[in-house]
C-alpha positions in Angstrom: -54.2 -10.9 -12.0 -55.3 -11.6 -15.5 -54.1 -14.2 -18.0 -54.9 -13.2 -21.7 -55.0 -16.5 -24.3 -54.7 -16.4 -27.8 -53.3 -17.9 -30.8 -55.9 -20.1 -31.4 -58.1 -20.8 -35.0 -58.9 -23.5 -37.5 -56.6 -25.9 -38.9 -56.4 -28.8 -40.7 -55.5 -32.3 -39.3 -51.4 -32.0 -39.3 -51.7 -28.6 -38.8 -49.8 -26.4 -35.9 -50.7 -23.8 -33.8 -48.9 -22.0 -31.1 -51.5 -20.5 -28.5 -49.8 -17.9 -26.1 -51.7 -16.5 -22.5 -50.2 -13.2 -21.2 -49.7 -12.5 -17.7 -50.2 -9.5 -15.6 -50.5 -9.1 -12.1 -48.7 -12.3 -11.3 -44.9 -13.5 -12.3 -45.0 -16.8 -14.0 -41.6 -17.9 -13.2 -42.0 -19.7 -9.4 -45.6 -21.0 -10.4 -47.2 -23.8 -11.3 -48.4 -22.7 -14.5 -50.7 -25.2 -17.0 -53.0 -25.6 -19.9 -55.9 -27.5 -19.6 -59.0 -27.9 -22.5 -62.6 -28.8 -22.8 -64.3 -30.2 -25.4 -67.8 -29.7 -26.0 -69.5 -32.0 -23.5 -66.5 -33.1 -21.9 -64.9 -31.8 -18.4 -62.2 -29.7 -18.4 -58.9 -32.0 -18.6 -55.3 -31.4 -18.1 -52.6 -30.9 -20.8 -49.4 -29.8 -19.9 -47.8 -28.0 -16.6 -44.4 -26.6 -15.9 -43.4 -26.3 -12.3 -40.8 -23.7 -10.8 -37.9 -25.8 -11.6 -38.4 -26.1 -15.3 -40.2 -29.9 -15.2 -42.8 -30.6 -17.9 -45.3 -32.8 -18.0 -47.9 -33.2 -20.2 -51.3 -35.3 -21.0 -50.1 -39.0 -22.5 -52.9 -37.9 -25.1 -50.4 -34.6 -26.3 -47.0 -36.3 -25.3 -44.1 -36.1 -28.3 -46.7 -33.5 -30.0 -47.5 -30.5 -27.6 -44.2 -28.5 -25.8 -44.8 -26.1 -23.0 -42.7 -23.1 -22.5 -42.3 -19.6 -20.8 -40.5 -16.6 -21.8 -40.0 -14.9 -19.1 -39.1 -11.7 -20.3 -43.0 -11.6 -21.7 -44.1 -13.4 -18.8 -46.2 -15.3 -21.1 -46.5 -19.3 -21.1 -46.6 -20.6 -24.6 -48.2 -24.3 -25.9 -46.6 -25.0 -29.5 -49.3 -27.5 -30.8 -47.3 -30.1 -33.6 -49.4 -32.7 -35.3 -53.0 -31.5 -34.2 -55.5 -34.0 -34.7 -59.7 -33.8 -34.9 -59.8 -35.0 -31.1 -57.8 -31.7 -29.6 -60.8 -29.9 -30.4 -61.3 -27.9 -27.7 -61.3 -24.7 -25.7 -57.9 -24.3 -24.0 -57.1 -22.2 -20.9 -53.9 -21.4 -18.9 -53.9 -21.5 -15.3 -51.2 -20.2 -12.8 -51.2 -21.4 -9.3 -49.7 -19.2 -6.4 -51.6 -20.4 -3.7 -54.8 -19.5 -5.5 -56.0 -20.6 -8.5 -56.0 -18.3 -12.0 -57.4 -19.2 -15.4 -57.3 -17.4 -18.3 -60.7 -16.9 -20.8 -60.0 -19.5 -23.1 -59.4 -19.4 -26.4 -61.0 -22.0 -29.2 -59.2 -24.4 -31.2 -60.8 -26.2 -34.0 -59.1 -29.0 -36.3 -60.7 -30.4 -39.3 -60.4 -33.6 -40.8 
């Protein structure tokens, strides 16, 4: 199994960003499949999830601004990041769980005031 992130960068305050993680070796639709982030100094902390029957549900901290989504034809799980703000400053993984847990490497995300 391997989950590959990217999309990430620098951005201003306001910005977007869509990050995208890959998956091979798994499906993603039937999974529990997430993003979570850590800030420097700061445990890792959820962000958003989507469960086998399409539910979302996200951090209150990214709610109305963050949407999670999967395209299943790429097998890839997608977070379109609206309205970024200095405090999402973090390194951001997906995770699939199918009865064992999967993260990806990370990828960074920086916003500027």
């Amino acid at each position: 199994v391997q989950l590959v992130e990217s999309g990430g960068g620098l951005v201003q305050a306001g910005g977007s960003l869509r990050l995208s993680c890959a998956a091979s070796g798994i499906m993603l639709r039937g999974n529990h499949v997430a993003w979570y982030r850590q800030a420097p100094g700061k445990e890792r902390e959820f962000v958003a999830r989507i469960i086998p029957n399409s539910t979302t549900d996200y951090a209150n901290s990214v709610k109305g601004r963050f949407t999670i989504s999967i395209e299943n034809a790429k097998n890839t799980v997608y977070l379109q990041m609206n309205k970024l703000q200095p405090e999402d400053t973090a390194v951001y993984y997906c995770r699939v769980v199918s009865g064992y847990s999967y993260w990806g490497q990370g990828t960074q995300v920086t916003v500027s005031s």
